[in-house]
N, C-alpha and C positions, 0 to 999 in steps of 0.2 A: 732112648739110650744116648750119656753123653760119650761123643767121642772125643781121642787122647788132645786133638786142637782147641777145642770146648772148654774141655779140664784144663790146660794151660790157661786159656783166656780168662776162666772163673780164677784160678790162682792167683794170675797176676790182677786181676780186679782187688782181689784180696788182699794181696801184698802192699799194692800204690794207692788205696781208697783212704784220702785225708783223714776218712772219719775213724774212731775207734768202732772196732767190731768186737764181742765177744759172744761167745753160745755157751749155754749155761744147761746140765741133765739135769732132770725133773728133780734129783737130790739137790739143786742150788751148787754145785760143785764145777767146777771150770772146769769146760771142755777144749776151749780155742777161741787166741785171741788173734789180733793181725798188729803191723808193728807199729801201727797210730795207735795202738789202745795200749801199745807197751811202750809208747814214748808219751802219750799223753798223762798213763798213772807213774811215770820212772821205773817199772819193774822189764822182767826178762820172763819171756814165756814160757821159758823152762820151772821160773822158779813157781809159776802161781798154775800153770796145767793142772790138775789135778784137787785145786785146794777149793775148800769152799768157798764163794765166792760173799760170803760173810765178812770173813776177814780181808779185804779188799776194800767193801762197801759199805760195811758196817749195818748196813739195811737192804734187804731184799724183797722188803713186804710188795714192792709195786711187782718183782717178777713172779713171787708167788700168789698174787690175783692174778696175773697174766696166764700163766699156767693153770690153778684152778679155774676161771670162767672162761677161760679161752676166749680172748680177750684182745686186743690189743691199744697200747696205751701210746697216744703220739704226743711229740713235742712238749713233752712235760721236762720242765729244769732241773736240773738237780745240782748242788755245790759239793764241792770235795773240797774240803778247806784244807785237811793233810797234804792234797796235793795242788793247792794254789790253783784250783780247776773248778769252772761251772760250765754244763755243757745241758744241750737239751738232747732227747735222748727219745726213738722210739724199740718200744722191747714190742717183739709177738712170739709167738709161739707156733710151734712147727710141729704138733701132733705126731704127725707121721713117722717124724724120727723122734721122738722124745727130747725134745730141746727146744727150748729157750732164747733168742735171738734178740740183742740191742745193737741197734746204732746208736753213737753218742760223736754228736757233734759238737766241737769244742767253741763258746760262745764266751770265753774267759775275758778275749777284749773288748769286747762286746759290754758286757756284764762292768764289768772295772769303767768303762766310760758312764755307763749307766749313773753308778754307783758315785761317780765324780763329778755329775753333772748334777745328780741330786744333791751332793756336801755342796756345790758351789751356790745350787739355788736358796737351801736353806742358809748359809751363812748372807748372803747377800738379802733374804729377808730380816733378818737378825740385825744386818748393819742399816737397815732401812727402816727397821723399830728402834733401831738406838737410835739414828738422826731426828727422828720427828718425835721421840723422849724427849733430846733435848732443844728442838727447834720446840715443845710445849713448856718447857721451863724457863727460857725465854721468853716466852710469851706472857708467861707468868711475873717473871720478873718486872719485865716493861711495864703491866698491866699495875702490879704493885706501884713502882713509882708514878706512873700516869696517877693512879688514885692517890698517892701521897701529895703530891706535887696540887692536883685540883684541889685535895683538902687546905691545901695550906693557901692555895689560890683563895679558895672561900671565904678561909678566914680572914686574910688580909683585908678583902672587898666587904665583907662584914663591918670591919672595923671602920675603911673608910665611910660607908654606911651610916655607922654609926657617928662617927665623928662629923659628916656633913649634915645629917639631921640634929645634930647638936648645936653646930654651928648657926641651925637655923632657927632653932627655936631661942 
């Protein structure tokens, strides 16, 4: 049995836990959120209590294998681009009371550095195929006049060639 000290302590765990919390009935329908999951998605918990939790997330298939195989699904990412949010997220399930339980931990800076560290590596392999494009066409080039240049070397030494065994004979 918890007593009324206990009950405050879980509340206020409730209340100040950075992470978004929500509990979802076996309908998928919103039970209770806490007010990192209502600063994280921009809503008011009055407005989505009650609502399915469809309309929120647009996708529920991971809580309902959680629920059907009873189950629980950790550290799996998920994006909410609506709300400028990616967060990795463990859902389980609480049988006993017929509900549904995620943490989602918000990973969005995380995620954006990611995501900016990979734009900055492929561009800089990008500019790294352009340099050595044109450090090969250059090379090219030089190679062209190197071989113009010997041609006409030949031909001159030809000529003199010719002109001193002429000479000679």
């Amino acid at each position: 049995m918890v007593d009324a000290g206990e009950r405050n302590l879980w509340q206020l765990l409730w209340e100040y836990d950075p992470n978004g919390l929500i509990v979802l009935d076996t309908d998928f329908n919103i039970k209770l959120v806490n007010p990192a999951f209502c600063k994280m998605f921009q809503v008011e918990a009055e407005e989505i209590i009650g609502q399915p939790a469809a309309q929120l997330f647009e996708d529920v298939e991971d809580f309902k294998r959680v629920w059907e195989k009873n189950e629980v699904v950790r550290g799996k990412e998920k994006e909410y681009p609506a709300h400028n949010l990616y967060v990795r997220r463990v859902i389980f399930p609480i049988p006993d009371e017929n509900i549904i339980a995620c943490i989602m931990v918000d990973v969005t800076q995380e995620w954006q550095r990611k995501k900016e560290m990979m734009k900055l590596k492929t561009e800089t392999v990008a500019k790294v195929n352009e340099v050595v494009d044109n450090q090969m066409k250059v090379v090219q080039e030089i190679a062209g006049l190197l071989g113009e240049t010997t041609a006409e070397t030949k031909v001159s030494l030809l000529k003199i060639i010719k002109m001193v065994d002429h000479d000679i004979v």
